[in-house]
Backbone as CSV, one residue per row, in Angstrom:
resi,resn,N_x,N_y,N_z,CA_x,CA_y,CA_z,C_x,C_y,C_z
1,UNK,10.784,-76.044,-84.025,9.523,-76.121,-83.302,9.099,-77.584,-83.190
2,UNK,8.899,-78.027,-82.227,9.127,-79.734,-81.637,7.211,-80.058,-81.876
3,UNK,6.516,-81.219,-82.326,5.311,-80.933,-82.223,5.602,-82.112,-81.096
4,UNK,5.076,-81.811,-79.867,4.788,-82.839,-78.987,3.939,-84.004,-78.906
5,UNK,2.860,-83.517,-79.790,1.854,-84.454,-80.015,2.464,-85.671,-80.533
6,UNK,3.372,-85.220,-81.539,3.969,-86.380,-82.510,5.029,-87.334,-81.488
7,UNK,5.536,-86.321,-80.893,6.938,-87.370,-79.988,5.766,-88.271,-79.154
8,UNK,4.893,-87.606,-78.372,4.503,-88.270,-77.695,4.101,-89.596,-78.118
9,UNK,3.184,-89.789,-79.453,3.021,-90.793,-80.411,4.362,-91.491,-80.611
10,UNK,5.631,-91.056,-81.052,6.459,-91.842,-81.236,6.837,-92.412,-80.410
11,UNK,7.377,-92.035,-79.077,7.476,-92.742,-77.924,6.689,-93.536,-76.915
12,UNK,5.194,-93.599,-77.274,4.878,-94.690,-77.368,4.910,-95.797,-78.418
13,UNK,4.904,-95.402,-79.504,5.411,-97.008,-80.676,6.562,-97.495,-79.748
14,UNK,7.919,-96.386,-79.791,9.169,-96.838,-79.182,8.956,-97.856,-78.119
15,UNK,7.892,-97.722,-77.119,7.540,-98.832,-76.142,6.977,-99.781,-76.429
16,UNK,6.076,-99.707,-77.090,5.123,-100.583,-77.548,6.004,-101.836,-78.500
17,UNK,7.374,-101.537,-78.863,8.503,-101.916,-79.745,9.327,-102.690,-79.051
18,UNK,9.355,-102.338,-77.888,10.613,-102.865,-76.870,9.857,-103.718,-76.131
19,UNK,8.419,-103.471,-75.893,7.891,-104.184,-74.489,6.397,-104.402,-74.807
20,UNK,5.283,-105.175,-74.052,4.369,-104.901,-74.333,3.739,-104.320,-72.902
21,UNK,3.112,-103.396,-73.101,2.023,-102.266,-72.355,0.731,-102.453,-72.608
22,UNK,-0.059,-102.472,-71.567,-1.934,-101.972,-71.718,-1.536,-100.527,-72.070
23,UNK,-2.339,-100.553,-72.268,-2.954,-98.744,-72.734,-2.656,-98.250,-71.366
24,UNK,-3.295,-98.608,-70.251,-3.228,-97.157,-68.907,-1.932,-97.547,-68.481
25,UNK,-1.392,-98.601,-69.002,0.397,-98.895,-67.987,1.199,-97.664,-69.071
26,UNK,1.228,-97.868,-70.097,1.415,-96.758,-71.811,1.326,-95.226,-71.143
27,UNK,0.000,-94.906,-70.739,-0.883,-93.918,-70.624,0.240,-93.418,-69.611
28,UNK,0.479,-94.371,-67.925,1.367,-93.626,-66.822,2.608,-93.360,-67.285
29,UNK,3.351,-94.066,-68.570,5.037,-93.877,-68.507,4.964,-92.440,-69.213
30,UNK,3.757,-92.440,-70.393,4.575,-91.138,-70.826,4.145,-89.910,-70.425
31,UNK,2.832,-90.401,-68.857,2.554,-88.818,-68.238,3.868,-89.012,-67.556
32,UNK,4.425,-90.035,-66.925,5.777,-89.986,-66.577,7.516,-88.818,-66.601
33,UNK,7.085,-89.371,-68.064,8.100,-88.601,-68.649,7.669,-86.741,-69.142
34,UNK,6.494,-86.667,-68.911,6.314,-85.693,-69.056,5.271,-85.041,-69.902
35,UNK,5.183,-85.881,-70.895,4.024,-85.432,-71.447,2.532,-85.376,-70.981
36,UNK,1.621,-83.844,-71.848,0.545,-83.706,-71.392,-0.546,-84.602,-71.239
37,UNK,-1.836,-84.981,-70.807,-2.392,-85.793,-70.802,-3.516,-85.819,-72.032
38,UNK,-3.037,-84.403,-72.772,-3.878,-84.442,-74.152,-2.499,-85.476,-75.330
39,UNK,-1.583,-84.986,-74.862,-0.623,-85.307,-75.770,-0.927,-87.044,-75.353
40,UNK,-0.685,-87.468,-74.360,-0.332,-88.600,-74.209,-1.469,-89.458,-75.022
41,UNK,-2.711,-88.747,-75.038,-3.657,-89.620,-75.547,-4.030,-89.976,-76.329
42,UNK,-3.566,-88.500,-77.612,-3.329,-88.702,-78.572,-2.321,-89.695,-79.142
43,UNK,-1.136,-90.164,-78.381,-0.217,-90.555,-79.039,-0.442,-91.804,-78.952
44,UNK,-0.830,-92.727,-77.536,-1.826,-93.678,-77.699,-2.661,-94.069,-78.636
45,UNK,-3.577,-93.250,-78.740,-4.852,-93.522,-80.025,-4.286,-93.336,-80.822
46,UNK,-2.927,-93.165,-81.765,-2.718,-93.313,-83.160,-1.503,-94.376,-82.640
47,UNK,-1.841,-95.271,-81.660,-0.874,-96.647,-81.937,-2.360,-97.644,-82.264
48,UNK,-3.110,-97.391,-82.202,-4.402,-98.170,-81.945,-4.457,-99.005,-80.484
49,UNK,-3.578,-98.773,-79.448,-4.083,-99.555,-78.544,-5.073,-99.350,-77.968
């Protein structure tokens, strides 16, 4: 059972690691890829950006 919330969080660090992002450039890649826009925001707000 995958918690999305969490990937979504991880894959933003993963970016945030490789590159630097604003928050809403962050915010479009991983509605991008797919994640929800609850997920995405969460995963954002526990990078602190």
């Amino acid at each position: 059972n995958v918690d999305w919330f969490e990937q979504a969080w991880l894959s933003a660090e993963s970016y945030l690691d490789y590159t630097a992002f604003s928050r809403s450039g962050l915010i479009d890649q991983l509605l991008y890829e797919g994640f929800t826009q609850e997920q995405v925001t969460y995963g954002v707000d526990k990078t602190g950006l």
